[in-house]
CHARMM internal coordinates of N, CA and C (Angstrom, degrees):
IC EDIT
DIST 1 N 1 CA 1.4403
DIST 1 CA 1 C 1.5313
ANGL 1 N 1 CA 1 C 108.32
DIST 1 C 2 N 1.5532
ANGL 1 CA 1 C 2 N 116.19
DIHE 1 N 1 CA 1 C 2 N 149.01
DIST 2 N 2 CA 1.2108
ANGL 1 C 2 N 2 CA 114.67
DIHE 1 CA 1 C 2 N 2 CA -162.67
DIST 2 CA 2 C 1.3929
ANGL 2 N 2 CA 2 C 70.10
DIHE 1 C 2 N 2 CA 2 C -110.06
DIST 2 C 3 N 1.7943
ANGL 2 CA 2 C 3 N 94.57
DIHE 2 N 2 CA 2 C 3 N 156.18
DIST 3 N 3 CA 1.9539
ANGL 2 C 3 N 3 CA 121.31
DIHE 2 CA 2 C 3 N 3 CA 164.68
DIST 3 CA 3 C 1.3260
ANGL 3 N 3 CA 3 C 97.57
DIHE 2 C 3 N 3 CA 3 C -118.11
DIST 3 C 4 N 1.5587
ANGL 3 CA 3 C 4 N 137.25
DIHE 3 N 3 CA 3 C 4 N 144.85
DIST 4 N 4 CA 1.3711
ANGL 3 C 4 N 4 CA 149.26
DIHE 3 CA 3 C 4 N 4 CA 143.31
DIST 4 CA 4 C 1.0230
ANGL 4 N 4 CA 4 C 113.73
DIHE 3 C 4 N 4 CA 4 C -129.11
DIST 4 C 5 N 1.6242
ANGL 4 CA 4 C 5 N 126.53
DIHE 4 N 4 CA 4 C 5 N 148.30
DIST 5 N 5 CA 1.2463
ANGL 4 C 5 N 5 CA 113.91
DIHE 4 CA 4 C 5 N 5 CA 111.72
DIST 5 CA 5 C 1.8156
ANGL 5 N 5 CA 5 C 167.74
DIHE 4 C 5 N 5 CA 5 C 8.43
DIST 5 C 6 N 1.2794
ANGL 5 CA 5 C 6 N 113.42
DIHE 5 N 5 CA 5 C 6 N 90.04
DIST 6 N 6 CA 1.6155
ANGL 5 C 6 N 6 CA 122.05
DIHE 5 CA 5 C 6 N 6 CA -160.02
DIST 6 CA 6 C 1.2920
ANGL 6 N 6 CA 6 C 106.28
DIHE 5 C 6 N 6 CA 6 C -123.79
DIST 6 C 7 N 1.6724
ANGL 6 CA 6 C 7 N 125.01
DIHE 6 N 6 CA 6 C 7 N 88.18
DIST 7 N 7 CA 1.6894
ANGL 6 C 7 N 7 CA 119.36
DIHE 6 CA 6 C 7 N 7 CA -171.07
DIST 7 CA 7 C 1.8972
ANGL 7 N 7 CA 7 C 85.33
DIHE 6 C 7 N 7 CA 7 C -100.10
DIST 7 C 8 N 1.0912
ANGL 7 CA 7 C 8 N 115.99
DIHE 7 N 7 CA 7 C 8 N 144.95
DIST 8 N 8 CA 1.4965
ANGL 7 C 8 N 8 CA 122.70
DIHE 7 CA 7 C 8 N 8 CA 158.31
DIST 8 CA 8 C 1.5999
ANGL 8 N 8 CA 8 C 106.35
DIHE 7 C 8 N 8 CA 8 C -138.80
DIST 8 C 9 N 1.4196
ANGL 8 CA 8 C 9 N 104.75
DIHE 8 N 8 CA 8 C 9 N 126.26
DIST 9 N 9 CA 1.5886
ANGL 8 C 9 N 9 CA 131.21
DIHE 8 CA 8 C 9 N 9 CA -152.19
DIST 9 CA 9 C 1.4525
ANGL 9 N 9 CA 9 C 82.94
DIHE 8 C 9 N 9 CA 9 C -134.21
DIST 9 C 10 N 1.9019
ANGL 9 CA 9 C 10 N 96.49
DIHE 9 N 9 CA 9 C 10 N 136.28
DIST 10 N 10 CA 1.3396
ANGL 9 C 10 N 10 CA 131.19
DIHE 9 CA 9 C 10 N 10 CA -166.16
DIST 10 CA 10 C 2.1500
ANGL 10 N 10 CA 10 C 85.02
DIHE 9 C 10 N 10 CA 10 C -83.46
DIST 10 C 11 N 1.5126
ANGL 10 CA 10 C 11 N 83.16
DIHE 10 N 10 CA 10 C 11 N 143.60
DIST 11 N 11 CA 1.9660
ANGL 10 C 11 N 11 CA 79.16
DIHE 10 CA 10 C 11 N 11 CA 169.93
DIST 11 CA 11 C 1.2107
ANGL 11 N 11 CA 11 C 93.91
DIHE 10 C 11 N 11 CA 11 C -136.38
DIST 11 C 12 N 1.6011
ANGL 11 CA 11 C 12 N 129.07
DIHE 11 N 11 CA 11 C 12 N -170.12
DIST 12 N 12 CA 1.0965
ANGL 11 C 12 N 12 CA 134.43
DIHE 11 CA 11 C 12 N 12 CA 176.88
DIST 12 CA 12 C 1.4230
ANGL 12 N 12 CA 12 C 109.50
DIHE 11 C 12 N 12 CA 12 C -74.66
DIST 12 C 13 N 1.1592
ANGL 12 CA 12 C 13 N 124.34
DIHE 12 N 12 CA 12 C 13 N -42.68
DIST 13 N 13 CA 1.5509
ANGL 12 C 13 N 13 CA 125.30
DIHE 12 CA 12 C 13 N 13 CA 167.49
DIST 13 CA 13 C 1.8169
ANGL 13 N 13 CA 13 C 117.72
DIHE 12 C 13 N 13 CA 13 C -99.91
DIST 13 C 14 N 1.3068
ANGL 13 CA 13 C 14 N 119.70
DIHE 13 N 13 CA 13 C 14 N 95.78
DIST 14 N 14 CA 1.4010
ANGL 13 C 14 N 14 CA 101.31
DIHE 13 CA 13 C 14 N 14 CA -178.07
DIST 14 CA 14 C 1.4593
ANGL 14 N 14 CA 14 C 131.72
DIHE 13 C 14 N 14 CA 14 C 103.31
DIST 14 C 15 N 1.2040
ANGL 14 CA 14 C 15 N 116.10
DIHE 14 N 14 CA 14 C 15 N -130.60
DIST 15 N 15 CA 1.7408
ANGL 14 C 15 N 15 CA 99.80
DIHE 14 CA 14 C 15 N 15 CA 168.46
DIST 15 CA 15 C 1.6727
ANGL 15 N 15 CA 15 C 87.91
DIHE 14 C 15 N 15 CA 15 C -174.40
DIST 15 C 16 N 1.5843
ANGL 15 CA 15 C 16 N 110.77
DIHE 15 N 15 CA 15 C 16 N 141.12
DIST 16 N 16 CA 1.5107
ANGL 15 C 16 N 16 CA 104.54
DIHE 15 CA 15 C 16 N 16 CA 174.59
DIST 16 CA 16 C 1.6029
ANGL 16 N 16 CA 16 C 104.56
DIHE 15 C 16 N 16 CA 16 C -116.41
DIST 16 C 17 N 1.1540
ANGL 16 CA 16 C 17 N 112.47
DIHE 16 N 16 CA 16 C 17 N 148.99
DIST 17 N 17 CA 1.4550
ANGL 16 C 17 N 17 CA 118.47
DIHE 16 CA 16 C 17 N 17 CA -172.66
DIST 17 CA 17 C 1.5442
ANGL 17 N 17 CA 17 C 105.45
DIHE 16 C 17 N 17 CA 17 C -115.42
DIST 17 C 18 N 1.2973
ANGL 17 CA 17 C 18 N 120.29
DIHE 17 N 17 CA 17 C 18 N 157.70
DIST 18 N 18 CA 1.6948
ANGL 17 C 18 N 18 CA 125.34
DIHE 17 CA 17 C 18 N 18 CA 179.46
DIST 18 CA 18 C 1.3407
ANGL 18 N 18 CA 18 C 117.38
DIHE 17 C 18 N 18 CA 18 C -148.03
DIST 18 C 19 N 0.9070
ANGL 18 CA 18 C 19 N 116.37
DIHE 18 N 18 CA 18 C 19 N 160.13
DIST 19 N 19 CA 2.0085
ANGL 18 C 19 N 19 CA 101.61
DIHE 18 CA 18 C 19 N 19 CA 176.01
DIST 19 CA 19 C 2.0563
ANGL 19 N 19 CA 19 C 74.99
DIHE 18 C 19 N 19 CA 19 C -144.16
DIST 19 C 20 N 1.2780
ANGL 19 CA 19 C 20 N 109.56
DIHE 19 N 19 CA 19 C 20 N 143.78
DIST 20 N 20 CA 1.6761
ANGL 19 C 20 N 20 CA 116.55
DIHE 19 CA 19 C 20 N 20 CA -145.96
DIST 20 CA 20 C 1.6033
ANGL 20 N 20 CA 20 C 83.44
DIHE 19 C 20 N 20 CA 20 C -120.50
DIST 20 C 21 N 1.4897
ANGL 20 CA 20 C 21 N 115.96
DIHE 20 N 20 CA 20 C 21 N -26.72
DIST 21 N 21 CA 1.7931
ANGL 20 C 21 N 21 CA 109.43
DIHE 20 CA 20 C 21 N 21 CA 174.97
DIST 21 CA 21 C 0.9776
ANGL 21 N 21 CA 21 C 121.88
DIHE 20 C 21 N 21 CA 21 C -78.17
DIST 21 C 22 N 1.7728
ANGL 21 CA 21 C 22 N 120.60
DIHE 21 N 21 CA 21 C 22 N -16.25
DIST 22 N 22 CA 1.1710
ANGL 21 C 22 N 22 CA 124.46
DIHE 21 CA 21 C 22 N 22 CA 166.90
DIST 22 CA 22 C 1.5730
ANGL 22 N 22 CA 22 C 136.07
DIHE 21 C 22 N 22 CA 22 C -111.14
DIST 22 C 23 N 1.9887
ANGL 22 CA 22 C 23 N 103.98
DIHE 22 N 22 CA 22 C 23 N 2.99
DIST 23 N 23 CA 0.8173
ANGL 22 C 23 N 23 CA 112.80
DIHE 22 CA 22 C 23 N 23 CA -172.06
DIST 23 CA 23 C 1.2318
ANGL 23 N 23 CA 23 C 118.91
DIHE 22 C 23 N 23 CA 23 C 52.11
DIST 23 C 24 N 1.0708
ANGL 23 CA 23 C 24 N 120.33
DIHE 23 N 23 CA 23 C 24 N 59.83
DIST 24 N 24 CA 2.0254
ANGL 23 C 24 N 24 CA 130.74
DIHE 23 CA 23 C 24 N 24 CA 179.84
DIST 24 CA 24 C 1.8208
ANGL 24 N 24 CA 24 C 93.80
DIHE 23 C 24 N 24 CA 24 C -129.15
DIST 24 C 25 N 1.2509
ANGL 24 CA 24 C 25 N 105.41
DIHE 24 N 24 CA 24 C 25 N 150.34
DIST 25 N 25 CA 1.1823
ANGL 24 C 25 N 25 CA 115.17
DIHE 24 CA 24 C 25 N 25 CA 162.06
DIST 25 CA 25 C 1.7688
ANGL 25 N 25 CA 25 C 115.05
DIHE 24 C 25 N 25 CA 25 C -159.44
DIST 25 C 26 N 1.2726
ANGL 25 CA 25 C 26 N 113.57
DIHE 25 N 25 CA 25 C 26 N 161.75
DIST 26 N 26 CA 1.5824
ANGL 25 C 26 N 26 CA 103.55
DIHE 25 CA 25 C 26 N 26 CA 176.75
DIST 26 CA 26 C 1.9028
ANGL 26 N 26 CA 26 C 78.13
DIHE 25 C 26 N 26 CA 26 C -171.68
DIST 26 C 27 N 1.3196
ANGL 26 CA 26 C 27 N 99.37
DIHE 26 N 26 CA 26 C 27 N -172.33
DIST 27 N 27 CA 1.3270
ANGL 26 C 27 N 27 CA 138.23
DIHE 26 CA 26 C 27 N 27 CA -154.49
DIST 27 CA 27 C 1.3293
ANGL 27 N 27 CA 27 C 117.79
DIHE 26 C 27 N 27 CA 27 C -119.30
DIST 27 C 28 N 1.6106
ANGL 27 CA 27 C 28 N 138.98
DIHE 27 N 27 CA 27 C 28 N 165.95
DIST 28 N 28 CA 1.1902
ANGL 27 C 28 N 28 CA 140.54
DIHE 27 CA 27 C 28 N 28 CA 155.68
DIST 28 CA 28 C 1.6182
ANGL 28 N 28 CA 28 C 114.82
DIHE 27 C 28 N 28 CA 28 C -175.43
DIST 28 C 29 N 1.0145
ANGL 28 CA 28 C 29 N 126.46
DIHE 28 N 28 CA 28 C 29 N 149.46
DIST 29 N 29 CA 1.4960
ANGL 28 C 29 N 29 CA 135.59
DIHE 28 CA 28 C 29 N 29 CA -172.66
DIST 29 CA 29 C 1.3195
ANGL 29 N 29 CA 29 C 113.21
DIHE 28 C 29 N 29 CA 29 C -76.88
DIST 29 C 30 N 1.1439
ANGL 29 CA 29 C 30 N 100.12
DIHE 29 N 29 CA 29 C 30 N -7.73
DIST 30 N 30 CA 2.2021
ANGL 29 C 30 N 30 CA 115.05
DIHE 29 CA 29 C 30 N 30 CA 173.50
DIST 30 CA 30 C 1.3772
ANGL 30 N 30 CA 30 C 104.50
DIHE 29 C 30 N 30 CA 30 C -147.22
DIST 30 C 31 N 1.6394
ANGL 30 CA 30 C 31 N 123.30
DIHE 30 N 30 CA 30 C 31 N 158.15
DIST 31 N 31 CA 1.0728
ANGL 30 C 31 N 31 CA 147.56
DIHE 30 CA 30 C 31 N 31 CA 161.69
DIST 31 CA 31 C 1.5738
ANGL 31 N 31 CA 31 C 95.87
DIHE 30 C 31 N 31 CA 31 C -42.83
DIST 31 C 32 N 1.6676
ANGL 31 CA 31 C 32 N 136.51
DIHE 31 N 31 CA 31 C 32 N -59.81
DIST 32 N 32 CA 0.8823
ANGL 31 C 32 N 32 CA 114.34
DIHE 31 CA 31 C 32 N 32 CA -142.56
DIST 32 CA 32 C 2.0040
ANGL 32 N 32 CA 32 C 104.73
DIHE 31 C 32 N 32 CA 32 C -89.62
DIST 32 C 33 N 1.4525
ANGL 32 CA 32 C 33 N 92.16
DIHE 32 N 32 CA 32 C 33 N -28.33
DIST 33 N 33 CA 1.5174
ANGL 32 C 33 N 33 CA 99.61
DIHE 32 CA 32 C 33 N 33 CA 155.30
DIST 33 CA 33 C 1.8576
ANGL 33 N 33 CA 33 C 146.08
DIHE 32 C 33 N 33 CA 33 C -42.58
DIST 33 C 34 N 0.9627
ANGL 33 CA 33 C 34 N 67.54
DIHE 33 N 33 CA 33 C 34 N -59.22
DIST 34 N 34 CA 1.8098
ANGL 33 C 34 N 34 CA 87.10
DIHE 33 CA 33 C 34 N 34 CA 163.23
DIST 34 CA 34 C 1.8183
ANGL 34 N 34 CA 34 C 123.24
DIHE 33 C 34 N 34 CA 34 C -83.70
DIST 34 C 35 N 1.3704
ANGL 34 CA 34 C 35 N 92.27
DIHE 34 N 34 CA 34 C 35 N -10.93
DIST 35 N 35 CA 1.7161
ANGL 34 C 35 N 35 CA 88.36
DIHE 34 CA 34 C 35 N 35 CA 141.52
DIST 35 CA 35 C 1.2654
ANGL 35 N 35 CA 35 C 133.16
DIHE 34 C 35 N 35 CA 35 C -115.67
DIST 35 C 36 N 1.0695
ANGL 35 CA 35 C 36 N 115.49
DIHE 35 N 35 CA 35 C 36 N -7.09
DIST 36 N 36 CA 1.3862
ANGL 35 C 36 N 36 CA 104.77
DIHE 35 CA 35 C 36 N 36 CA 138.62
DIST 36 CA 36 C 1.5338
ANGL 36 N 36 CA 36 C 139.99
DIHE 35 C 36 N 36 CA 36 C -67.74
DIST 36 C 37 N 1.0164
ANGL 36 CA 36 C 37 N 102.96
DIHE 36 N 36 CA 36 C 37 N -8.47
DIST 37 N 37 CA 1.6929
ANGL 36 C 37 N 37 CA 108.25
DIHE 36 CA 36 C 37 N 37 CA -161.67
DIST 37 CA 37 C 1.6723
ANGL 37 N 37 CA 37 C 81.11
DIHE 36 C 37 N 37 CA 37 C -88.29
DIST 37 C 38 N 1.1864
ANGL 37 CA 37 C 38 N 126.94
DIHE 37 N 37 CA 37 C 38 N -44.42
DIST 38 N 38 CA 1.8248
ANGL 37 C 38 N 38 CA 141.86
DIHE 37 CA 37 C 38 N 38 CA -172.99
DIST 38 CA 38 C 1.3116
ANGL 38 N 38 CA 38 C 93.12
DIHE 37 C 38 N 38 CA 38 C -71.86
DIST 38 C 39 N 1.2224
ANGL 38 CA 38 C 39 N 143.59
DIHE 38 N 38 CA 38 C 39 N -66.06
DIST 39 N 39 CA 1.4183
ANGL 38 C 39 N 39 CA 123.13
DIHE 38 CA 38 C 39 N 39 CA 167.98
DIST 39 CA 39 C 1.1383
ANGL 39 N 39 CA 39 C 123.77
DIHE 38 C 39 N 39 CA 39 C -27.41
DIST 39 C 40 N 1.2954
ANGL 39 CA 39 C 40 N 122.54
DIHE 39 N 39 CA 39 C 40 N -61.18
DIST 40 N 40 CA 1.3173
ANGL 39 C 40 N 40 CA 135.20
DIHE 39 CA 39 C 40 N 40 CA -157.74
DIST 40 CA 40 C 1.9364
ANGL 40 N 40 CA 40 C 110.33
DIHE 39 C 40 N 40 CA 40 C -79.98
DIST 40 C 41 N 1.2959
ANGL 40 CA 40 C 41 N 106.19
DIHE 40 N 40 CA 40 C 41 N -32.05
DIST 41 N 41 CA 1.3428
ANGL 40 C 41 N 41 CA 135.81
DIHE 40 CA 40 C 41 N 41 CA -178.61
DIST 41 CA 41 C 1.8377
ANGL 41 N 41 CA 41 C 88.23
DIHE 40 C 41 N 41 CA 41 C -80.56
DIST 41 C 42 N 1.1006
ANGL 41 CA 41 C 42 N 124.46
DIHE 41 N 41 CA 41 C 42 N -79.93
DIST 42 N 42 CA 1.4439
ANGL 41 C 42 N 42 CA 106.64
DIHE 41 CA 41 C 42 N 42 CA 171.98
DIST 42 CA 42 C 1.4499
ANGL 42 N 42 CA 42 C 152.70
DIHE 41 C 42 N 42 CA 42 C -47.88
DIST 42 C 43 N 1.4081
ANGL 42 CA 42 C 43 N 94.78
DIHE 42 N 42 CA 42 C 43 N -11.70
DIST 43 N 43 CA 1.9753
ANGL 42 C 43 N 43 CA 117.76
DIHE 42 CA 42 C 43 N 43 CA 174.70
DIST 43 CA 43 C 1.2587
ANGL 43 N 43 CA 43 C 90.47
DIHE 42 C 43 N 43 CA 43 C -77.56
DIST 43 C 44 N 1.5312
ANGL 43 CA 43 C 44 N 114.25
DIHE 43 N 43 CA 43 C 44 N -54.19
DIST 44 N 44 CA 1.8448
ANGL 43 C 44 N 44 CA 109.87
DIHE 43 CA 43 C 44 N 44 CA -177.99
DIST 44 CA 44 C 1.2390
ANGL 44 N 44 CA 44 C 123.62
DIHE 43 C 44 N 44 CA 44 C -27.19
DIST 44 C 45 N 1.1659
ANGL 44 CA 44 C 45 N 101.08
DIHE 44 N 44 CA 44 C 45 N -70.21
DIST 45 N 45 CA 1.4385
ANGL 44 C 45 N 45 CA 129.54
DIHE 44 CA 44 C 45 N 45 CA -165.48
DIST 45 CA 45 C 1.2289
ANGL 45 N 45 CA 45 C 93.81
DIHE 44 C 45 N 45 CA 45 C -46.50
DIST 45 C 46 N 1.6207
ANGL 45 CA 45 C 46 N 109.38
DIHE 45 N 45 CA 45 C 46 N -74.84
DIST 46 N 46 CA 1.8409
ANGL 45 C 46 N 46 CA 115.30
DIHE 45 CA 45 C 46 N 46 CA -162.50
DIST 46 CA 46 C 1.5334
ANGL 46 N 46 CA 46 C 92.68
DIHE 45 C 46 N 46 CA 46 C -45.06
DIST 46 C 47 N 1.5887
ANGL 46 CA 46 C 47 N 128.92
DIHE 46 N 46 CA 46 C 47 N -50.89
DIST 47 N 47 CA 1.5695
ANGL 46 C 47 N 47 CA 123.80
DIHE 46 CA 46 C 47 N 47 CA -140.44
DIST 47 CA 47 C 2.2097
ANGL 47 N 47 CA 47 C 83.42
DIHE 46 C 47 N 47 CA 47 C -66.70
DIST 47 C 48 N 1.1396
ANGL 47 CA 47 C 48 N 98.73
DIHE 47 N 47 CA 47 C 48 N -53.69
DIST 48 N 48 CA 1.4770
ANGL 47 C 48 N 48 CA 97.80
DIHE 47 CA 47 C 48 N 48 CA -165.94
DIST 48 CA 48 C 1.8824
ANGL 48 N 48 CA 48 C 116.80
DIHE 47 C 48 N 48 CA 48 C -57.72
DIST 48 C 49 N 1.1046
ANGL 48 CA 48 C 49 N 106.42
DIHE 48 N 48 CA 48 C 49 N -45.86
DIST 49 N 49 CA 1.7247
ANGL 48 C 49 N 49 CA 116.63
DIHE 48 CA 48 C 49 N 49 CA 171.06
DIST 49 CA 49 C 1.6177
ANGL 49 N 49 CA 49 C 91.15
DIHE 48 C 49 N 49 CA 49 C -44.76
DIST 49 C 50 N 1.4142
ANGL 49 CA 49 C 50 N 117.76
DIHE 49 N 49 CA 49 C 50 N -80.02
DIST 50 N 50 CA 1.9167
ANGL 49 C 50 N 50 CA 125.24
DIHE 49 CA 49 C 50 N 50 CA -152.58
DIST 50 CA 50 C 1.4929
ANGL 50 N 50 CA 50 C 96.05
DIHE 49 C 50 N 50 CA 50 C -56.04
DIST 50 C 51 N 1.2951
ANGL 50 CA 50 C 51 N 131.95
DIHE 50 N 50 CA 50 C 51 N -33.57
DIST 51 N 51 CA 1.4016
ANGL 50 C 51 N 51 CA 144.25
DIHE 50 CA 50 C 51 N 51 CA 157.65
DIST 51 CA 51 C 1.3770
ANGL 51 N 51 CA 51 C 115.15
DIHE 50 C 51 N 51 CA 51 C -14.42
DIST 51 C 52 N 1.6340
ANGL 51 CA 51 C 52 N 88.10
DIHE 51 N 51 CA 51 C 52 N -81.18
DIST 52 N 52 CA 1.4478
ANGL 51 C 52 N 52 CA 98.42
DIHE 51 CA 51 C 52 N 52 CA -155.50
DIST 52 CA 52 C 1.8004
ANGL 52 N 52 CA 52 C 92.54
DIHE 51 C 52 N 52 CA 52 C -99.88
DIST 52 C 53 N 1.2271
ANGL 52 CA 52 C 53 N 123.09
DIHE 52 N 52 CA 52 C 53 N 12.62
DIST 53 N 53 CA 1.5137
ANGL 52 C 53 N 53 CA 114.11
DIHE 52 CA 52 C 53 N 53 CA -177.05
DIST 53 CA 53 C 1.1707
ANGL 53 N 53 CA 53 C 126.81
DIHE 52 C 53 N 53 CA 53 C 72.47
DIST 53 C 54 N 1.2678
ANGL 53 CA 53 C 54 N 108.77
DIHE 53 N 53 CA 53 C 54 N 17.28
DIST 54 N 54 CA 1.9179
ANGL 53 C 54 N 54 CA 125.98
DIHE 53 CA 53 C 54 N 54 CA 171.71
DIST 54 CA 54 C 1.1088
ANGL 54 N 54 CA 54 C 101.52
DIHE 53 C 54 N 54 CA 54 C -65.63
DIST 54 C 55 N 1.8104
ANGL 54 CA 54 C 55 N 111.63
DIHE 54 N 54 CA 54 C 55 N 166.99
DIST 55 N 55 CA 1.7134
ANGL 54 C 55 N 55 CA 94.07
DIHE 54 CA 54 C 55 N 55 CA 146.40
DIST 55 CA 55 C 1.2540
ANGL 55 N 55 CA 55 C 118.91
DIHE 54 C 55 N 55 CA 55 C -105.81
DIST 55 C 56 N 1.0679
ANGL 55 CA 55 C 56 N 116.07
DIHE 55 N 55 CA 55 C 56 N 166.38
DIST 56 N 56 CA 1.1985
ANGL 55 C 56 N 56 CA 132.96
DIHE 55 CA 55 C 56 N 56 CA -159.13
DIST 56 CA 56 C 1.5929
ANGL 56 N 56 CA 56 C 112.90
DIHE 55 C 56 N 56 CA 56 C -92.62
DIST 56 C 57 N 1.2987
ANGL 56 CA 56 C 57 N 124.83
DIHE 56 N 56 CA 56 C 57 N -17.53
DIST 57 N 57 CA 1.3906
ANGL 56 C 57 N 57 CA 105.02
DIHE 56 CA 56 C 57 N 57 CA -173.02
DIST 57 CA 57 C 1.4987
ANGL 57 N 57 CA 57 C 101.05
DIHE 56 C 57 N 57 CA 57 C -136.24
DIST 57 C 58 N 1.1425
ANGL 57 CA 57 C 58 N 143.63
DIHE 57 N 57 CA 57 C 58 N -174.83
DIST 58 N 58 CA 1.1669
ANGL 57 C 58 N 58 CA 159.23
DIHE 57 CA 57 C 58 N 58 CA 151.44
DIST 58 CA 58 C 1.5588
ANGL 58 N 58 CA 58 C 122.85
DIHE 57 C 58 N 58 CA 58 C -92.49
DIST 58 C 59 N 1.2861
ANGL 58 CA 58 C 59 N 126.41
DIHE 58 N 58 CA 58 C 59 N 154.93
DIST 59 N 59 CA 1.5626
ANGL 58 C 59 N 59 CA 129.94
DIHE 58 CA 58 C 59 N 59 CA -173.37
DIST 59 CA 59 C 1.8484
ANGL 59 N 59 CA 59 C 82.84
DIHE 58 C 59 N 59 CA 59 C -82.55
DIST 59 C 60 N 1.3656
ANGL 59 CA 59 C 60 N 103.96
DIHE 59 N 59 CA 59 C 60 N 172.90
DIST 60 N 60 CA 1.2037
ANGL 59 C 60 N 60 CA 111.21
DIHE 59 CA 59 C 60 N 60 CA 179.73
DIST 60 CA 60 C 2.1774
ANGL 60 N 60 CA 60 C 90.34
DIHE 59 C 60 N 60 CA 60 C -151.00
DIST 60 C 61 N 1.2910
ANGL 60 CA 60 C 61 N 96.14
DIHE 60 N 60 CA 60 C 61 N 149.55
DIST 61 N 61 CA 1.7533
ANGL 60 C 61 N 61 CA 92.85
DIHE 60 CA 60 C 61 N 61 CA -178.60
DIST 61 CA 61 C 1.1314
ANGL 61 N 61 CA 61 C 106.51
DIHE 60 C 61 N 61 CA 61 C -95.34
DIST 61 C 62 N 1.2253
ANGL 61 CA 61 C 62 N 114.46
DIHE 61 N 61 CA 61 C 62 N 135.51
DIST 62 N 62 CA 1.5900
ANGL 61 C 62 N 62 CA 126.71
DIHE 61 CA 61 C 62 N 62 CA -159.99
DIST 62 CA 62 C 1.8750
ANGL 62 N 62 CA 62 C 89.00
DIHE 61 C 62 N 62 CA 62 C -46.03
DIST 62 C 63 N 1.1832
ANGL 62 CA 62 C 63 N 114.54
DIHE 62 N 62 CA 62 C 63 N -69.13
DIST 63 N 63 CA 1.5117
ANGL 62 C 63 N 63 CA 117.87
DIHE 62 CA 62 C 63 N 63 CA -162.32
DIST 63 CA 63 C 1.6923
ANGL 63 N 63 CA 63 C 103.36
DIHE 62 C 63 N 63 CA 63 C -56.59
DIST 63 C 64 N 1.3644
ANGL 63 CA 63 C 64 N 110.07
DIHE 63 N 63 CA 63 C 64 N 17.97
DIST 64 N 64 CA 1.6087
ANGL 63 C 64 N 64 CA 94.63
DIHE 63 CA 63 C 64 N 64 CA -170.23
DIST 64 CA 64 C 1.8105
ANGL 64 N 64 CA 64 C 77.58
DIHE 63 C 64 N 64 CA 64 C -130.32
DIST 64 C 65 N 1.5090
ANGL 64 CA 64 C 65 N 131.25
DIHE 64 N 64 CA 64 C 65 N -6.52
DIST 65 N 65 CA 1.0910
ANGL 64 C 65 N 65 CA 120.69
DIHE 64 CA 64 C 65 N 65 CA 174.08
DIST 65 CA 65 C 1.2028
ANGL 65 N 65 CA 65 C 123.44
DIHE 64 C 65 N 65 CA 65 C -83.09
DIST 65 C 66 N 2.0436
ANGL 65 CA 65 C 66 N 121.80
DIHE 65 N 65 CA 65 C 66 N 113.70
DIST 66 N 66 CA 0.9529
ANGL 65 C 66 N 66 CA 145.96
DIHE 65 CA 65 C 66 N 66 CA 157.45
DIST 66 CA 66 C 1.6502
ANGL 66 N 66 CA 66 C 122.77
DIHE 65 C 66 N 66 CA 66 C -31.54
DIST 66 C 67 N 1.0419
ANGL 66 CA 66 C 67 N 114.46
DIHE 66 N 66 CA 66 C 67 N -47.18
DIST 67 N 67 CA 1.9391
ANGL 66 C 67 N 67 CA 140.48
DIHE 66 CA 66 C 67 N 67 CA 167.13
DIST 67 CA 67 C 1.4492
ANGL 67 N 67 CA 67 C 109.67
DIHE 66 C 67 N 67 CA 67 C -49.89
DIST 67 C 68 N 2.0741
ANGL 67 CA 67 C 68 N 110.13
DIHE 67 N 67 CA 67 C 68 N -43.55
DIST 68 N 68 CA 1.3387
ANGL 67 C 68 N 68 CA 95.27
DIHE 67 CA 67 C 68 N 68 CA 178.79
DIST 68 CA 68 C 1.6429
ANGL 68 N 68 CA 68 C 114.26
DIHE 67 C 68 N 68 CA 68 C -87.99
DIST 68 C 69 N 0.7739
ANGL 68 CA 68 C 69 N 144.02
DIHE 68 N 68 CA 68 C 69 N 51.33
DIST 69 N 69 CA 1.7502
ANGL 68 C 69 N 69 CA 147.21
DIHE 68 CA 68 C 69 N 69 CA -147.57
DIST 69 CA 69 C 1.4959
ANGL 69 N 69 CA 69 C 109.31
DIHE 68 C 69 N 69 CA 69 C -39.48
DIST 69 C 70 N 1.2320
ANGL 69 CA 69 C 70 N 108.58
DIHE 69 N 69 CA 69 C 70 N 33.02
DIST 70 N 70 CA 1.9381
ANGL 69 C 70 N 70 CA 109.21
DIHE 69 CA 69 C 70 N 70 CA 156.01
DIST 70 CA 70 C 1.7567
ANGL 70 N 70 CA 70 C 103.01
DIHE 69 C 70 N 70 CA 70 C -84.87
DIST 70 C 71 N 1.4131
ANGL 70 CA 70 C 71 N 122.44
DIHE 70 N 70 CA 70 C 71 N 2.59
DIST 71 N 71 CA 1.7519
ANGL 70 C 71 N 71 CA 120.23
DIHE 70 CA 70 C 71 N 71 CA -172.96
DIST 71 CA 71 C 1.6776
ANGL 71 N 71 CA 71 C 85.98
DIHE 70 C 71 N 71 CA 71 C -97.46
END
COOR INIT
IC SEED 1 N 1 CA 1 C
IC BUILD
């Protein structure tokens, strides 16, 4: 089982969501929208990376990691 990252940030229109280990991001008109759209936007990704033998995630800098909650 994969673990990530799911920030969803208020915008002026909507709400944008990101997952920062995989560098994915998308959008939605609600909190509960825009995580789904990042779910769904993030299964992609992994299904297409393990696919084609990419990798799949990005390093993230410890001080920029959300997961370790000293940020």
């Amino acid at each position: 089982m994969f673990r990530f990252s799911g920030l969803v940030l208020r915008e002026e229109r909507g709400f944008s969501a990101l997952c920062p280990e995989l560098d994915v991001a998308t959008t939605g008109a609600t909190v509960e929208e825009a995580r789904k759209m990042l779910l769904e936007a993030a299964t992609l990704h992994l299904e297409g990376s393990i696919e084609d033998g990419l990798p799949y995630s990005r390093p993230v800098p410890h001080e920029d990691d959300p997961a370790d909650g000293d940020t």
